[in-house]
FITORPA-644837 format. One record per residue (C-alpha): residue number from 1; z, x, y. Coordinates in Angstrom, 1 decimal, always signed. Layout:
BEGIN
NODE   i     c3     c1     c2
NODE NUM      Z      X      Y
...
This chain:
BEGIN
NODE   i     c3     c1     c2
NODE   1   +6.1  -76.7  -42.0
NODE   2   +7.0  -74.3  -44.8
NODE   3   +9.3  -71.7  -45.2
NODE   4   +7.6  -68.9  -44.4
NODE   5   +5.8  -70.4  -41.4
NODE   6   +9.0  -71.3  -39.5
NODE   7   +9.8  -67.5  -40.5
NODE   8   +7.0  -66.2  -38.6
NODE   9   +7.0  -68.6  -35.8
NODE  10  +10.9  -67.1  -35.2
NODE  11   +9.4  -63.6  -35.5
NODE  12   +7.0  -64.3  -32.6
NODE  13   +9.4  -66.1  -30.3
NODE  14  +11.6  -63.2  -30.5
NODE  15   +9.0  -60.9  -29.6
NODE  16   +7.5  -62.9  -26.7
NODE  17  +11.9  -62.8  -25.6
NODE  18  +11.9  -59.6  -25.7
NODE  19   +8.8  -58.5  -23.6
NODE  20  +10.1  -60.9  -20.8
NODE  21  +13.4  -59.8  -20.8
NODE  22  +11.6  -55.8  -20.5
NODE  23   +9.3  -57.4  -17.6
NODE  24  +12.6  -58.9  -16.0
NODE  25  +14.6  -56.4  -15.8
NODE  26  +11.8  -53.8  -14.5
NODE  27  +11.2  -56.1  -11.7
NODE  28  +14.8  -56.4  -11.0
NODE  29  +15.0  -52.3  -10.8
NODE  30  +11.9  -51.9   -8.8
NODE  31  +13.4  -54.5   -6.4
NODE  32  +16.4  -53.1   -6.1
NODE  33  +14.9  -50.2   -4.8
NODE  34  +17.0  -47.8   -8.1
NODE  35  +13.9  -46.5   -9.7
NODE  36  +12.6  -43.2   -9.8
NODE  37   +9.6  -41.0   -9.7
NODE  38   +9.2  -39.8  -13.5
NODE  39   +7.9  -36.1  -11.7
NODE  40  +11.1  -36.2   -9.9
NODE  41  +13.3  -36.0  -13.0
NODE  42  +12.6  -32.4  -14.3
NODE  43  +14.6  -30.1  -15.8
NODE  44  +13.9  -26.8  -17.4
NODE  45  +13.2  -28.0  -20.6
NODE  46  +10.5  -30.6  -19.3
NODE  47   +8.6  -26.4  -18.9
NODE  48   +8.6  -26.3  -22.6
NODE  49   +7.0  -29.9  -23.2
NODE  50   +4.5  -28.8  -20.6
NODE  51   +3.7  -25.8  -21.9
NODE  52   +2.1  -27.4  -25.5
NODE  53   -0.2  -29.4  -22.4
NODE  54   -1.5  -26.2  -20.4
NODE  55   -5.3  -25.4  -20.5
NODE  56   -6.2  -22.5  -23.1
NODE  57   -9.4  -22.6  -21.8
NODE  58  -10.3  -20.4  -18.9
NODE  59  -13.3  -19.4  -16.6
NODE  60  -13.8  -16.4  -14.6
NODE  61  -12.8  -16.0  -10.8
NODE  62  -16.2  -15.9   -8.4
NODE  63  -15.1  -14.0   -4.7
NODE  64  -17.3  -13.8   -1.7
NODE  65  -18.6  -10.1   -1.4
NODE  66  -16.6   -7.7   +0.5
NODE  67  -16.8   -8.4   +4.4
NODE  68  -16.0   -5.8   +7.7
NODE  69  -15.7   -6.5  +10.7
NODE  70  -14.5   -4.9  +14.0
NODE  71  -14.1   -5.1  +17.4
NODE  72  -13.3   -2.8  +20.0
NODE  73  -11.4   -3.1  +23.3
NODE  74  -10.8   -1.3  +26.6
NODE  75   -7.9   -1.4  +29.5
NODE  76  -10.1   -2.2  +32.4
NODE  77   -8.3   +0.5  +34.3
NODE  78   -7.0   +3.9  +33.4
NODE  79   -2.5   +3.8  +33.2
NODE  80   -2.9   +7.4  +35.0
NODE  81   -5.1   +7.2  +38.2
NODE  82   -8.4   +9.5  +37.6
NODE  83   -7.7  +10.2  +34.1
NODE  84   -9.9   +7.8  +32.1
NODE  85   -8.4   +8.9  +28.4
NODE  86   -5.1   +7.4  +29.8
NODE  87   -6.7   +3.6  +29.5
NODE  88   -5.6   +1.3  +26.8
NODE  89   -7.6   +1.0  +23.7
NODE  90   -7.5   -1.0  +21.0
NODE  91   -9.7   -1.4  +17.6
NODE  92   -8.9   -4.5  +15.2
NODE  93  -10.8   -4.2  +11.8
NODE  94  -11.1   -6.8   +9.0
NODE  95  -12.2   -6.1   +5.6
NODE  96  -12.1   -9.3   +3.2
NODE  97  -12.7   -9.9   -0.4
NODE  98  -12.0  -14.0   -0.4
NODE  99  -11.6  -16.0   -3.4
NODE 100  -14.6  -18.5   -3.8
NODE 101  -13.5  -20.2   -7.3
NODE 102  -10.4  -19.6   -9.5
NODE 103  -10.9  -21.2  -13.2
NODE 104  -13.8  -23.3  -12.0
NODE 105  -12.0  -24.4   -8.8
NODE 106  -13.1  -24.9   -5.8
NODE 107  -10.6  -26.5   -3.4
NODE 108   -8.4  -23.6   -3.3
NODE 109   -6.4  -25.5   -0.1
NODE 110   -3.1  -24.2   -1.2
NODE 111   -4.5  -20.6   -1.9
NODE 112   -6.4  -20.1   +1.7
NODE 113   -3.3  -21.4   +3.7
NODE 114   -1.2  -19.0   +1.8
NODE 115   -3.4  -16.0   +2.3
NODE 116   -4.7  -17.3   +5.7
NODE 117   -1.1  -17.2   +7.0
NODE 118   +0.2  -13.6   +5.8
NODE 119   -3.1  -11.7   +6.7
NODE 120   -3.6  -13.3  +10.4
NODE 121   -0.9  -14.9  +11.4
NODE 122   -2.0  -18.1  +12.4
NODE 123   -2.7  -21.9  +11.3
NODE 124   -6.4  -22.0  +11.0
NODE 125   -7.5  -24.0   +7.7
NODE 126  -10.7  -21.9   +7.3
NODE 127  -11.0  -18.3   +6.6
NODE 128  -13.8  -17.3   +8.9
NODE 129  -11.8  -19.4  +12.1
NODE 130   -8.6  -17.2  +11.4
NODE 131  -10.5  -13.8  +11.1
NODE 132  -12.0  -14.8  +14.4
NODE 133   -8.6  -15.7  +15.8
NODE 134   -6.9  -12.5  +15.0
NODE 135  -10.0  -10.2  +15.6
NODE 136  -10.5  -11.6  +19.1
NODE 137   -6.8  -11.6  +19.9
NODE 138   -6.8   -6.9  +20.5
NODE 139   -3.6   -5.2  +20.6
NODE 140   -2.5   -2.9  +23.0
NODE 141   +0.5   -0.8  +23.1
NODE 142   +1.4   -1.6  +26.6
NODE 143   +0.7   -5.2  +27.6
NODE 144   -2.2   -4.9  +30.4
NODE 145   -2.6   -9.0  +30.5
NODE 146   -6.5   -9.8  +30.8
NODE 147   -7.3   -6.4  +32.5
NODE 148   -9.6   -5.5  +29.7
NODE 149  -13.1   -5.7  +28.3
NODE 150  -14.8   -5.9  +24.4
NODE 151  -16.8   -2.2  +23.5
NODE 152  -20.2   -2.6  +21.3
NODE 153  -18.9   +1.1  +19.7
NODE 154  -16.2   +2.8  +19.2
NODE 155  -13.8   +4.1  +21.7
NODE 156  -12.0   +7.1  +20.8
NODE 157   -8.5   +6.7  +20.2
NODE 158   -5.7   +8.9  +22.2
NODE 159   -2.2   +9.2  +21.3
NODE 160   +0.2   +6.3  +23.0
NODE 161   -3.1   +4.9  +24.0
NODE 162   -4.8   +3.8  +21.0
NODE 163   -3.6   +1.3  +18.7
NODE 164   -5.7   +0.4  +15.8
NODE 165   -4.7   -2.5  +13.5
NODE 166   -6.4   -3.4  +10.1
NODE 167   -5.9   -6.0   +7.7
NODE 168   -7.1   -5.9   +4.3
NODE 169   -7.3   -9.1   +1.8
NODE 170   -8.6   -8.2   -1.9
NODE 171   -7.9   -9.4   -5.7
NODE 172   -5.8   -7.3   -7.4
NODE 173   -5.4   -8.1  -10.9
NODE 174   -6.3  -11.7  -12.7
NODE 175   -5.2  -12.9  -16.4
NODE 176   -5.3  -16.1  -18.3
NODE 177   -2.4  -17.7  -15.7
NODE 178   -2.2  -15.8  -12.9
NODE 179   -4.5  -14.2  -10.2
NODE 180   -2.4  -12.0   -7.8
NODE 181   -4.0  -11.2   -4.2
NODE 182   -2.9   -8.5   -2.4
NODE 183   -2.9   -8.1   +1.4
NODE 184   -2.1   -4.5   +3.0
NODE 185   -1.6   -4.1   +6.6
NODE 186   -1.9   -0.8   +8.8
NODE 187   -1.2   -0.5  +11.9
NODE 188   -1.2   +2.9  +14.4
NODE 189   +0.9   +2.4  +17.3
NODE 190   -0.4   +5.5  +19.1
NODE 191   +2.5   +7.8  +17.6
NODE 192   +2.7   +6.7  +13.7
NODE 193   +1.0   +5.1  +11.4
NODE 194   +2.8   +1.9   +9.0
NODE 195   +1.7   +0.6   +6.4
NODE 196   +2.7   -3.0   +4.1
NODE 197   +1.5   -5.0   +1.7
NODE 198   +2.0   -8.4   +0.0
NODE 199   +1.3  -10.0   -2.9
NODE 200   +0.0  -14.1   -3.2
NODE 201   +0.8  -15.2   -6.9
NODE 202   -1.5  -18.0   -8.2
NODE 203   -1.3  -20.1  -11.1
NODE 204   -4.6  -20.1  -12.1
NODE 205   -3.8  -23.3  -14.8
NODE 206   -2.1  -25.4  -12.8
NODE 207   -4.0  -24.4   -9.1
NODE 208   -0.5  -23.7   -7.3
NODE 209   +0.5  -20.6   -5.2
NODE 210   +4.2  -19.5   -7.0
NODE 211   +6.7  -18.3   -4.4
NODE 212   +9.3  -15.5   -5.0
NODE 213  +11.7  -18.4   -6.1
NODE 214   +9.6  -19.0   -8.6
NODE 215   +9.4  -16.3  -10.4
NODE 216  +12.9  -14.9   -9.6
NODE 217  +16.4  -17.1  -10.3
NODE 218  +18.0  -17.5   -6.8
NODE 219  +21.6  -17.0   -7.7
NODE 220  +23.5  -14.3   -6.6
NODE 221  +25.4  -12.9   -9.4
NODE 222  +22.0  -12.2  -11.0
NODE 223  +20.3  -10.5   -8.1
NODE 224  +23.4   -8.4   -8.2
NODE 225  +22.5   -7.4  -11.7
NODE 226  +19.0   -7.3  -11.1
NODE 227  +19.5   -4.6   -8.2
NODE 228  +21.3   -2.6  -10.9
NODE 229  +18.7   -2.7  -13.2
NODE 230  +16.6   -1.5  -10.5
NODE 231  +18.8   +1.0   -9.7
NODE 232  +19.1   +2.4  -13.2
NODE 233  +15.2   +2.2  -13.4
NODE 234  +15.1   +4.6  -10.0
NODE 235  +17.6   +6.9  -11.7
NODE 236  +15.3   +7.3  -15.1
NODE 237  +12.7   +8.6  -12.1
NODE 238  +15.2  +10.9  -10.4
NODE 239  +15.6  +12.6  -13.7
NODE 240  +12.0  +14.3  -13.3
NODE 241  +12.5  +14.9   -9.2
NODE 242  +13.0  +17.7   -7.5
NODE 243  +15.9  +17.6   -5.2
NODE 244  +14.1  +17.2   -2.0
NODE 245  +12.4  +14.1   -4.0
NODE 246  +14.7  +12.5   -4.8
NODE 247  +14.8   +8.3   -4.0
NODE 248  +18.3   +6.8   -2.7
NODE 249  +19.4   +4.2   -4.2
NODE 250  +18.2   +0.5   -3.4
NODE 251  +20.9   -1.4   -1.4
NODE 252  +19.2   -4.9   -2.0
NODE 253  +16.6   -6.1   -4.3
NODE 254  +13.1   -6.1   -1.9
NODE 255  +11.5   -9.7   -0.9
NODE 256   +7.7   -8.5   -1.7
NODE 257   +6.9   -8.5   -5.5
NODE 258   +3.9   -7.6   -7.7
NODE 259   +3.2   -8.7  -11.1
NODE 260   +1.2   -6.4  -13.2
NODE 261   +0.6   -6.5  -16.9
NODE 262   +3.3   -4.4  -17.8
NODE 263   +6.0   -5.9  -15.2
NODE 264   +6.8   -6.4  -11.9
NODE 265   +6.6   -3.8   -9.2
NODE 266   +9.2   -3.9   -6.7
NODE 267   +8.1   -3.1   -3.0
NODE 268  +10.0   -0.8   -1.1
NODE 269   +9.2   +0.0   +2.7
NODE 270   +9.1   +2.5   +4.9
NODE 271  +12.4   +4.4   +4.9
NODE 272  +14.4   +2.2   +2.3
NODE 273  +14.5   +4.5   -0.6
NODE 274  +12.2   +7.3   +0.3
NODE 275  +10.5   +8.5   +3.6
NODE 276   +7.5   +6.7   +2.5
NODE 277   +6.8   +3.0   +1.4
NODE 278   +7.4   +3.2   -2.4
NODE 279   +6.8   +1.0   -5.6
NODE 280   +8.9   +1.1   -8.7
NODE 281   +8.0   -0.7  -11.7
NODE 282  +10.5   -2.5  -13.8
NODE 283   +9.2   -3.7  -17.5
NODE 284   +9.2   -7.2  -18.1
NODE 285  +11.6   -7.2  -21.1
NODE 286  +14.1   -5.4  -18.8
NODE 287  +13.6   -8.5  -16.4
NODE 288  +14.0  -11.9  -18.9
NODE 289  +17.2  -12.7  -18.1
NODE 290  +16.3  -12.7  -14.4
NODE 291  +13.3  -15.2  -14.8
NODE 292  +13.3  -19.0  -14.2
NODE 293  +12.3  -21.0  -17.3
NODE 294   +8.8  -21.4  -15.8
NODE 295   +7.7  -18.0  -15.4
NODE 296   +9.1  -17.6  -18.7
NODE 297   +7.1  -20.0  -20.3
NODE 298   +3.8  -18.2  -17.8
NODE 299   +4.3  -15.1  -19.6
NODE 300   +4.4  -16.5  -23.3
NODE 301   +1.0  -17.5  -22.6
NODE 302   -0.8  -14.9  -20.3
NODE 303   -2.9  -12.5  -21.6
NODE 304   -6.4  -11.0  -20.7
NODE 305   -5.6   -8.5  -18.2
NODE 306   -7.9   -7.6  -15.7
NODE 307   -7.3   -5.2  -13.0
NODE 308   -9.7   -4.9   -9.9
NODE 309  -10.7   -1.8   -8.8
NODE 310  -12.8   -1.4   -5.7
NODE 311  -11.4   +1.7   -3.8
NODE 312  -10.9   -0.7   -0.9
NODE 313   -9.3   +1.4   +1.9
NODE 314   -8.3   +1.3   +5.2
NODE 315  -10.8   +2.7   +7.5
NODE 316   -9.7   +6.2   +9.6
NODE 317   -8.3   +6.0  +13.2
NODE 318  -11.3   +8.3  +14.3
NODE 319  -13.7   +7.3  +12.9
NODE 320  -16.8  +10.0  +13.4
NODE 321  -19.4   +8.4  +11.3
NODE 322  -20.0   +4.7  +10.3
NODE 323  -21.9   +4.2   +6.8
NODE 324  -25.2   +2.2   +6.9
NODE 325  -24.9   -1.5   +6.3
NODE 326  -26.1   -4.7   +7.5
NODE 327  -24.6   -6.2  +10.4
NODE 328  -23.6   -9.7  +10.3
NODE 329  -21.6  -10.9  +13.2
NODE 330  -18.2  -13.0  +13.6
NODE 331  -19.4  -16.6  +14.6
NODE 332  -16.9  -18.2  +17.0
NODE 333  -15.7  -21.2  +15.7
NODE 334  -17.9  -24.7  +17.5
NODE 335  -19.0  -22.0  +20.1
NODE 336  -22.5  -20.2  +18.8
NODE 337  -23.0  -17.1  +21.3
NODE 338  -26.2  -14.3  +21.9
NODE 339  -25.6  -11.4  +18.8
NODE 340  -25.1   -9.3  +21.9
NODE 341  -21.2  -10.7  +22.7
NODE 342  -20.1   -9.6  +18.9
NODE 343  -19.2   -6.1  +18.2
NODE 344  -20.3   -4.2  +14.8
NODE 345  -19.6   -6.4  +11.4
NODE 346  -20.1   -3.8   +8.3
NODE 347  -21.0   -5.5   +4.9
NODE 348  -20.3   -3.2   +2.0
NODE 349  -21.8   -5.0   -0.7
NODE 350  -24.3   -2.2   -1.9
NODE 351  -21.7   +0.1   -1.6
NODE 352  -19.0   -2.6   -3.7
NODE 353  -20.0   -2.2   -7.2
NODE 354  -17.1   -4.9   -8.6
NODE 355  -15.7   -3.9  -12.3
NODE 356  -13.1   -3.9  -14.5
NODE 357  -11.6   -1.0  -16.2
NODE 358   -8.2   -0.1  -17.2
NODE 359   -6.1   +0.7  -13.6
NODE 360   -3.6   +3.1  -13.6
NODE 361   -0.8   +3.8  -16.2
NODE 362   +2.3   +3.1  -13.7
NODE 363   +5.5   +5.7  -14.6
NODE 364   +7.5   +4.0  -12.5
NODE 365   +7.4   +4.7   -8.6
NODE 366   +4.3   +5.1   -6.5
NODE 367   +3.8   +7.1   -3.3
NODE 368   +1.9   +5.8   -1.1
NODE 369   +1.3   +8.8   +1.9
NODE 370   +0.5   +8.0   +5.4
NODE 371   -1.6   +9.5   +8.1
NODE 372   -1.2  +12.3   +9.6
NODE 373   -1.5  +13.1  +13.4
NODE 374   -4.1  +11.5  +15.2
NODE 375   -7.7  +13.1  +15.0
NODE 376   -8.9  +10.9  +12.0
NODE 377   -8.1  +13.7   +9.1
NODE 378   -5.5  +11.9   +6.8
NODE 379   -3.6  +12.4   +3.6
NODE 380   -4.3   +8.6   +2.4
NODE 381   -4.3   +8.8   -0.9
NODE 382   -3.8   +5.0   -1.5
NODE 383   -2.7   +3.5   -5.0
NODE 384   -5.4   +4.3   -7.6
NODE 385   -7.4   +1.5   -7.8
């Protein structure tokens, strides 16, 4: 053997040494039970690394058509003997905008348990099974048990008597990352009228719902300064108020948020800084230092702004008139019954014409009036879609 042949042959051994001593020692960790899954050991730089892997790419959003339904409900039995206005009444109405596809996906599993949970309440893993729930479930101001019976039209609604609760579900702006749903409740309690909304936050790249943690740093010495912020953002809008105008200042940072292009709109309810529930807009460069490292890295790449606007309202407590539509009833989940046992299902597609178009320019807070008195005349004037 030359030379250089006992050369290589040495070369090989020590490779062949070293793989088995690699394979050894993996085995020996494995058993031990010490090692690790590699998703489990993030930091926030691993968001940087990630961010060079993130999908440029991105295809439009597809929604089912806008859906109404209703049902009606009537105490069996007036609460004042001989005085039939005194019975219970309530009306329940549904209007629904659901997300069908986001970026070319359709197993939005994360996305419908989110939205399913804060619009109705409940557990159902379908959309149509939870609007069923909640539709068939009235609510009365005075609990009358099962002493009660489903209208085909509507009754007419009497102060303390009538309650009339609505749930809206609709997009309200999508970009290259993100697709934020919004979700507005109203509810007339036969004396006043309230009114809230959320906000579901979807990355659209990665096909994950982000929660309020994950946009916002949980630490407490920085929600300290972020309520300042907010607070010097609310005197910048107090500057241009009247006296009688004026909004207090915020004693806590609110737990509903709203990302828009621009920034993030803060959600203040009923009787927290104003008489009315109120929105005040804080810019994101004003907010960085606030931000986790992921939402961060989120807005470095988001772009292509799109804001829905679709006038979807609530509908009035009194309602005189009912627009022509087709009527599509509420199918019970597993239990098919006659067209008869529904109530009236409104489908506004012809009168939905979807587009985009520049929402808005935000100043800073947002008004949002309320209804007033009983009869069905209102001062609504919801955001400005």
């Amino acid at each position: 053997m030359t030379k250089k042949n006992l050369i290589i042959v040495i070369i090989l051994l020590t490779i062949i040494d070293l793989v088995a001593a690699g394979w050894y020692m993996s085995r020996r960790i494995e058993a031990s039970g010490q090692s690790k899954n590699l998703f489990e050991q993030r930091d926030s730089t691993d968001y940087v690394i990630e961010a060079d892997t993130v999908m440029a790419a991105s295809q439009d959003d597809l929604f089912d058509e806008l859906q109404h339904n209703t049902y009606y409900y009537i105490a069996d039995n007036p609460s004042i003997p001989g005085d039939n206005s005194s019975r219970y009444t309530s009306i329940k109405h549904v209007k629904v905008r659901w997300p069908r596809k986001v970026n070319g996906d359709g197993e939005l599993t994360a996305l419908n348990k989110e939205l399913i949970g804060r619009a109705f309440g409940n557990t159902q893993s379908q959309m149509k099974d939870a609007r069923y729930v909640y539709l068939n479930t009235p609510s009365f101001n005075k609990p009358i048990g099962d002493d009660y019976k489903k209208l085909s039209s509507a009754p007419t609604i009497v102060p303390v008597y009538g309650n009339v609760s609505q749930v809206l579900v609709y997009p309200y702006m999508t970009s290259q990352r993100l697709l934020v749903m919004e979700i507005d409740k109203v509810e007339y309690n036969g004396n006043t009228t309230s009114e809230n909304s959320y906000f579901i936050h979807y990355d659209r790249m990665r096909q994950r719902v982000l929660s309020r943690l994950d946009i916002l740093v949980p630490d407490m010495e920085k929600e300290t300064k972020l309520l300042k912020t907010i607070n010097k953002k609310i005197d910048e809008l107090n500057s241009g108020r009247s006296d009688d105008r004026k909004l207090q200042h915020a004693l806590n940072v609110p737990a509903e948020v709203c990302c828009t292009k621009k920034g993030v709109k803060f959600e203040f309810q009923h009787g927290s800084i104003s008489s009315s529930p109120i929105e005040i807009l804080v810019e994101y460069d004003k907010l960085e230092p606030y931000f986790t490292e992921e939402f961060k890295q989120l807005l470095k790449q988001n772009e292509d702004y799109k804001i829905f606007d679709e006038s979807i309202k609530p509908e009035p407590i009194n309602a005189a008139t009912v627009s022509k539509a087709v009527s599509t009833p509420v199918v019970a989940p597993k239990k098919p019954k006659s067209k008869s046992y529904y109530n009236s299902n409104y489908n506004y597609k012809k009168q939905v014409k979807p587009r985009y178009r520049s929402r808005r320019k935000y100043s800073g807070a947002k008004r949002r009036s309320g209804y007033h008195g009983y009869s069905g005349r209102r001062s609504w004037n919801r955001r400005q879609r």
